[in-house]
C-alpha positions in Angstrom: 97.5 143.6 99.9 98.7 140.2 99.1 102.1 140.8 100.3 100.7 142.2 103.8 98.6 139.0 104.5 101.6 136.8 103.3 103.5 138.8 105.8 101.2 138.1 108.7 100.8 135.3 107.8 104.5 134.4 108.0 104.5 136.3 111.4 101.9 133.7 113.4 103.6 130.9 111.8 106.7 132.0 113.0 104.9 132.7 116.7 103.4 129.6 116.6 106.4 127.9 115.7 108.7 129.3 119.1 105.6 129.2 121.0 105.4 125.3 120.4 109.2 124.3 120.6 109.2 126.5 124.0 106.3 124.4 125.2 108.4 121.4 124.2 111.7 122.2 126.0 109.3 123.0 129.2 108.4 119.7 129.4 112.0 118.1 129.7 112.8 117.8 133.2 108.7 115.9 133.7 109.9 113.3 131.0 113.5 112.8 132.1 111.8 112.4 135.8 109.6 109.7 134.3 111.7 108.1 132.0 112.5 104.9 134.3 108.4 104.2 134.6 108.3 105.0 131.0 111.3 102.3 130.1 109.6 99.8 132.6 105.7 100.5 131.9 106.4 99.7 128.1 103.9 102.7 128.0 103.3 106.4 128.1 102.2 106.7 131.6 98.7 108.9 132.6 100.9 111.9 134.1 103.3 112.0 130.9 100.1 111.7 128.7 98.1 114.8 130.5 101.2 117.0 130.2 101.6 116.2 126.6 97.9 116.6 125.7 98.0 120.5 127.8 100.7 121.2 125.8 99.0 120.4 122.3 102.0 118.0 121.3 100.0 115.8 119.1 97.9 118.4 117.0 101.4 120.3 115.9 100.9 118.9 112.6 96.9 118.7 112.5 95.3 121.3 110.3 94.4 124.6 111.8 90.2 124.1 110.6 90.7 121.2 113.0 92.0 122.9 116.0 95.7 122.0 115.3 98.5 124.3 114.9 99.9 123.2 110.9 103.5 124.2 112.0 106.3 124.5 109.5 108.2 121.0 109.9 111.1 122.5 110.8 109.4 124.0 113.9 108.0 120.9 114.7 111.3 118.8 114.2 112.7 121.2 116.7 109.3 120.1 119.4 110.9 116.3 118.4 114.0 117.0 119.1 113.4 118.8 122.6 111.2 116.0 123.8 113.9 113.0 122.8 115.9 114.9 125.2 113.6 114.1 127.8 112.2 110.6 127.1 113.1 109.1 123.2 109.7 107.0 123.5 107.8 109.9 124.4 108.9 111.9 121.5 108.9 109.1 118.8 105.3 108.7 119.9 104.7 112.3 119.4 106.3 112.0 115.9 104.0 108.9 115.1 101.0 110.6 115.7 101.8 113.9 114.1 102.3 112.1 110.6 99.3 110.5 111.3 97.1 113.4 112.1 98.3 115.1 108.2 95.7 112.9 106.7 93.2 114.9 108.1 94.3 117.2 105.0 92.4 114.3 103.0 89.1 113.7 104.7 85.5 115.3 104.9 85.5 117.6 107.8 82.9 115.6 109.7 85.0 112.5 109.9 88.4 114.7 110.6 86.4 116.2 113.5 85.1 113.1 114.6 88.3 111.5 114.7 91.2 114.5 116.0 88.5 116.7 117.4 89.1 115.6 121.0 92.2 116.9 123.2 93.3 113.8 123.3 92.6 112.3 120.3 95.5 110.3 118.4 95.7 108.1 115.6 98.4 104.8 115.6 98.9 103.2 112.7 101.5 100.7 111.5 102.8 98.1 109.0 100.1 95.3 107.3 101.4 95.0 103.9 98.9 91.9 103.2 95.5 93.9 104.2 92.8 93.4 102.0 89.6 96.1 102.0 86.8 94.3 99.8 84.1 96.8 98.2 80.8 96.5 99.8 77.7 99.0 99.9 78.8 102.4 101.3 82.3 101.3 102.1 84.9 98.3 102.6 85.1 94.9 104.3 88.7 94.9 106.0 90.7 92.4 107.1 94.1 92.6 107.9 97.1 92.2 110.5 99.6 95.2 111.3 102.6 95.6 113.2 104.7 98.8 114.9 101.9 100.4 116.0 103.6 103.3 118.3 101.5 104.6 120.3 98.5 102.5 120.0 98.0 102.1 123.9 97.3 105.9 124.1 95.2 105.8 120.7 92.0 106.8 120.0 91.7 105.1 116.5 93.8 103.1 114.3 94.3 103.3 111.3 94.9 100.1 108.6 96.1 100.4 105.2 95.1 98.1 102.8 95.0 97.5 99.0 91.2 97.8 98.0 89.7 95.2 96.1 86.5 94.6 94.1 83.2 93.1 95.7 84.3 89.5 94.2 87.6 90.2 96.6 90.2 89.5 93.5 89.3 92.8 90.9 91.9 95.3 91.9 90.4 98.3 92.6 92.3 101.0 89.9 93.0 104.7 90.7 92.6 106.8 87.4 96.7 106.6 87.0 96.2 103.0 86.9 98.1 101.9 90.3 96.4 99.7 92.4 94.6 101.6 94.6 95.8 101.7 98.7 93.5 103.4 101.2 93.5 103.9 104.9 90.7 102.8 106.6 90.7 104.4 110.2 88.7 102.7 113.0 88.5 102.8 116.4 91.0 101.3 118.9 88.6 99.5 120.6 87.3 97.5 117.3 91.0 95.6 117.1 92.0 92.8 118.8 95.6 94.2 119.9 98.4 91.9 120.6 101.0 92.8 123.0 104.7 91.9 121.4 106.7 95.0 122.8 109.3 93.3 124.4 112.5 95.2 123.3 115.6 96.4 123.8 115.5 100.3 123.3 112.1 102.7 122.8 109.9 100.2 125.2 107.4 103.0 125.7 106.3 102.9 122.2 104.5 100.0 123.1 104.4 99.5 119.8 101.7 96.4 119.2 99.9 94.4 116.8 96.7 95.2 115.5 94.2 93.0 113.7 90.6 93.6 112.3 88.4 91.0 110.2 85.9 91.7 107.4 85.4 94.7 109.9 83.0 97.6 107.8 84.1 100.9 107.0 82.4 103.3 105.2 83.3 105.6 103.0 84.0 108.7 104.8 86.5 106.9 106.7 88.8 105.5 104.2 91.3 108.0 102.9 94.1 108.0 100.4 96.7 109.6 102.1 99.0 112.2 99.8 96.8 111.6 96.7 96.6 115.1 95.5 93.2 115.0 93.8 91.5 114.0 96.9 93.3 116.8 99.5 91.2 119.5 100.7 93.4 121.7 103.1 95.9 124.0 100.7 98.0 124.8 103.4 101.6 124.5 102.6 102.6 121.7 105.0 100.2 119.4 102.8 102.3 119.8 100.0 105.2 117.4 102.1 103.9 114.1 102.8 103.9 112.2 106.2 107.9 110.0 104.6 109.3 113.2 105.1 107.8 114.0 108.3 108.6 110.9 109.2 112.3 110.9 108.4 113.3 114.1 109.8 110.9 113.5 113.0 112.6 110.2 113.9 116.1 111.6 113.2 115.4 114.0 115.2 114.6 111.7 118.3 118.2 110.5 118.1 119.6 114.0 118.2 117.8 114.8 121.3 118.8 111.6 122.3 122.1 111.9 121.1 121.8 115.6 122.7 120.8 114.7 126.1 123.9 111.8 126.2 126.8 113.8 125.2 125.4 117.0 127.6 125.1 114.3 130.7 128.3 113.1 129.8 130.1 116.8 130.0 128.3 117.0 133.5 129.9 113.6 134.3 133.4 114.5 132.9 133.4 117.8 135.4 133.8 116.1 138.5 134.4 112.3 137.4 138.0 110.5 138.0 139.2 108.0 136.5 140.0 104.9 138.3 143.9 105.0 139.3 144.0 108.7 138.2 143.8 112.0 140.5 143.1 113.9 137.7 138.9 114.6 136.0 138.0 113.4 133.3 138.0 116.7 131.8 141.6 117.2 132.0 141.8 114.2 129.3 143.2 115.2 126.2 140.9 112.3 124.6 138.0 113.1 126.4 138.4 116.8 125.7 138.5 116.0 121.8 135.9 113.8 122.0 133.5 116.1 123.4 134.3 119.0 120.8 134.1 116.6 118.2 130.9 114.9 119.1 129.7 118.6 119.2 130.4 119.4 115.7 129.2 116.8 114.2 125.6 116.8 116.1 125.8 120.7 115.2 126.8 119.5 111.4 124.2 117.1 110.8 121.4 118.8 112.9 122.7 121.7 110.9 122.4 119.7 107.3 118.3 118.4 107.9 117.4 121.6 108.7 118.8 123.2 106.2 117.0 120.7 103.8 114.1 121.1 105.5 113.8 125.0 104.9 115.4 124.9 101.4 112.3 122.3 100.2 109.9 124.5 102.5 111.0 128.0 100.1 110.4 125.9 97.1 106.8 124.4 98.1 105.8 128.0 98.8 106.8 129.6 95.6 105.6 126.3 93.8 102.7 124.5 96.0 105.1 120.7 94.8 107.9 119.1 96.4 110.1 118.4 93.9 112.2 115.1 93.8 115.1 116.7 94.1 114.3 118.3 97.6 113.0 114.7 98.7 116.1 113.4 98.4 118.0 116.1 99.8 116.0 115.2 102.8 116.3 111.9 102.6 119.7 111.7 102.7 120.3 113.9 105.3 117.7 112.5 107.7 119.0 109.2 107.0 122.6 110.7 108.1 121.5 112.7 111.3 120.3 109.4 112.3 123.8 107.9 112.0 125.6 110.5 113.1 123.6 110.9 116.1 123.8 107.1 116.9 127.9 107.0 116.4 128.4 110.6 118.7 126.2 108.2 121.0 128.5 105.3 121.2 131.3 107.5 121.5 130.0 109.3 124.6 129.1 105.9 126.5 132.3 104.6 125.6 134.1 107.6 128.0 132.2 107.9 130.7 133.6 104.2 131.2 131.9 101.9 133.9 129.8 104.3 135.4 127.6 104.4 132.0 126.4 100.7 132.3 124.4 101.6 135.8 120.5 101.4 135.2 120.7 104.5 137.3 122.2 106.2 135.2 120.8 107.2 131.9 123.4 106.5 129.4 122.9 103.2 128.6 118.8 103.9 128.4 119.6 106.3 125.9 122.2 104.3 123.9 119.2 101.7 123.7 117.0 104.2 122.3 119.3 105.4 119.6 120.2 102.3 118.9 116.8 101.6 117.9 115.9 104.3 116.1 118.9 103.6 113.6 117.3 100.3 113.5 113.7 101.6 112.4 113.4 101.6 108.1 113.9 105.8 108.1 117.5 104.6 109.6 118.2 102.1 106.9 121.5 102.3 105.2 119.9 101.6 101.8 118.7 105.0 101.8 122.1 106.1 101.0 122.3 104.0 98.0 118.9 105.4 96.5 120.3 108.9 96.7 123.7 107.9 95.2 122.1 106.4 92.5 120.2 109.3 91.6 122.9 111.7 92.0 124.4 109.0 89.1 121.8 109.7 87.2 119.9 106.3 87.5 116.4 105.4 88.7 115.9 104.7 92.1 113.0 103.3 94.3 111.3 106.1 94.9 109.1 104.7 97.6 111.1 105.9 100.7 111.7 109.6 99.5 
């Protein structure tokens, strides 16, 4: 009986899954339309935001009790990657609020409701690594200042994290394992005083601003410790990953649609295209030719490599219910390397389709923007290379990133 219910349960998952990424690729040709506003409004703009909502873009990683549809990540990486070949900003925002909308998993069903109930309810949330929450009857004082907030100008509520302090504002405040205890107090947008700073090179959609709250009250029910085991209540297997790894595969996967959409333009360009002085296409190049097989390879390769990461740690949380460090930094390492890999086929690609690429009218150099900057972002860091080597050494590495 158990195995017929995990079978059917597989099934809709699966159903789910295709039904979501085919939503996702439907939506390409609206966001490649829109891109230009998108690049120039430093925002999602209202027509880009309905279609996204319709489609259910930002509730692929909510849980199901909450009307979302808990999709295997590598379903939903596949949703990331189809919309980055649209619009990069678009889908980084999508991959934003997905890892926000996990920590649902963690909070009273009231407040979850209340807060991702909606259609169009996101949560933004970004860097503040000075935030202070100060005990106070039924909740926190919080004060703080945070930074990359993507997708806070479509936002709903915000979320601040912030170490949590004692009434006198100096105690820590301990979790049982004796770390200093974090917690992410979620508010609404409206609450903050948001600062624009979004001027940037690449991903100007984000609109990634600055948030800032002071001795603002939160109660209880909304402060959550995200990925704190003892304090999840939805068992569902997706729970057992936490938002890093969502994260890091998400965001590379924005540069291979990226990466995706550039080298596929450029094969369109390299059909008809001539170079200057030349009667021949650029597709009877000998370099162009091996350029464009090899750039396919190794986006096939490393797309190839995540995913199979992705679905080796996925097997192993369903026999297991943990993520084991092992499978974190098999995914760390080969997010961290689709990144790359998608950024360098990038600069490849521009590099051939010569002076027509630097147009604003043409999308190549939008797009090498965008991957630039999402090899910029920490999931890109280099570093993360040296925190799997040194494990794979057999030393201790920070384990903060995995």
């Amino acid at each position: 009986m158990n195995d017929i219910a995990g079978i059917h349960s597989t099934t809709a998952s699966d159903a789910n899954g295709a039904s979501a990424i085919a939503r996702a690729r439907a939506l390409i040709p609206l966001l490649q339309s829109a891109a230009d506003r998108i690049d120039a409004q430093n925002e999602l703009p209202p027509d880009v935001l309905d279609a996204m909502f319709d489609a259910g873009m930002f509730k692929l990683l909510l849980p199901r009790t909450y009307g979302g549809y808990e999709l295997k990540p590598s379903d939903f990486i596949q949703c990331v990657e189809a919309i980055a070949q649209g619009d990069a900003s678009v889908a980084w925002c999508m991959n934003q609020g997905s890892g926000c909308s996990m920590a649902a998993a963690y909070l009273a069903p009231e407040a979850a409701r209340e807060i991702w109930g909606g259609k169009r309810d996101v949560v933004a949330w970004g860097q503040g690594p000075e935030a202070k929450a100060i005990r106070a009857p039924g909740g926190w004082r919080l004060t703080g200042n945070w930074s990359f907030a993507s997708g806070s100008r479509h936002a709903t509520w915000l979320g601040g994290m912030a170490l949590c302090f004692e009434a006198d504002g100096e105690t820590p405040v301990l979790r049982p394992d004796g770390k200093h205890w974090s917690r992410t107090m979620l508010f609404r947008r409206e609450q903050a005083k948001i600062t624009d700073v979004w001027q940037v090179m690449g991903l100007r959609g984000t609109g990634s601003d600055n948030y800032a709250v002071e001795a603002l009250f939160i109660d209880d029910a909304h402060a959550v410790t995200r990925e704190y085991d003892p304090e999840r209540r939805e068992s569902g297997t997706l729970y057992s990953f936490q938002s890093m790894q969502i994260y890091a595969t998400g965001f590379a996967s924005v540069a291979l649609g990226v990466s995706r959409a550039m080298l596929d333009g450029f094969i369109g360009l390299a059909k008809t295209k001539s170079q200057a002085w030349s009667p021949d296409s650029l597709r009877d190049n000998h370099a162009v030719q091996h350029i464009v097989s090899y750039s396919d390879a190794a986006w096939k390769a490393a797309r190839a490599g995540m995913h199979l990461a992705l679905g080796n740690a996925w097997r192993e949380v369903c026999a297991t219910g943990v993520l084991s460090i092992p499978h974190r930094m098999e995914i760390r390492q080969a997010s961290t390397y689709a990144t790359h890999a998608a950024r360098d086929m990038a600069h490849q690609v521009f590099h051939e389709a010569g002076s027509t690429a630097i147009f604003n009218n043409r999308p190549f150099e939008r797009r090498l923007r965008d991957v630039n900057s999402v090899s910029q972002q920490l999931q890109g860091r280099r570093t993360h290379f040296e925190t799997v080597g040194l494990y794979r050494l057999g030393g201790d590495p920070d384990r903060r990133w995995i």
